[in-house]
N, C-alpha and C positions, 0 to 999 in steps of 0.2 A: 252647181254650187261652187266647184273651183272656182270656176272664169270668175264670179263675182267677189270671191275670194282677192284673186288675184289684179281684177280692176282695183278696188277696193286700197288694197297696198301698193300699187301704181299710183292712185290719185292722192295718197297719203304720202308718197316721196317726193314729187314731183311737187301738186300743189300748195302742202303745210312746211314742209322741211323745205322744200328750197326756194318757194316763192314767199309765202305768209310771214316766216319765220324771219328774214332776214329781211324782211320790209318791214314789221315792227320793231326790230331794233335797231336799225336806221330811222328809224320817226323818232323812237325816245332817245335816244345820242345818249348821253350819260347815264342818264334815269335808268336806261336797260342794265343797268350793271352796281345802283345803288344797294349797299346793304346798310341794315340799319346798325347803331353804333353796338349796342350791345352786344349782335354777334359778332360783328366786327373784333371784339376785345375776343372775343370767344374762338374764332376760329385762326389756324394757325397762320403767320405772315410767310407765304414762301416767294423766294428769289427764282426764276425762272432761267436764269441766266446768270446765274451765282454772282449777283452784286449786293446782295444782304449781307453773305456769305464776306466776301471781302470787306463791302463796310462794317461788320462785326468785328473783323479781324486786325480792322485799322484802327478800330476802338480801343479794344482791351489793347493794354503793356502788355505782353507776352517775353518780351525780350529786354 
């Protein structure tokens, strides 16, 4: 019952995580990463690399 156990999560790393997975979102290019606008507005905009962060800061007068 292990062994099948453990084929089982072997053929699930290997063949859906690292081949499936990344070959359907290379097929859809953009579309893999489309959200719709509504949550769009809903969910928060983060800067990954704090350019938000500056372009906010270049915004407001502070000084």
């Amino acid at each position: 019952m292990v062994e099948i156990l453990a084929v089982s999560v072997l053929v699930d790393a290997t063949v859906v995580r690292l081949l499936l997975v990344p070959a359907v979102m290379t097929l859809l290019g953009r579309h893999a990463w489309w959200t719709p606008a509504w949550l769009g507005r809903l969910l928060p905009h983060l800067g990954v690399e704090g350019t938000d962060v500056d372009r906010a800061a270049r915004d407001t007068d502070l000084g």
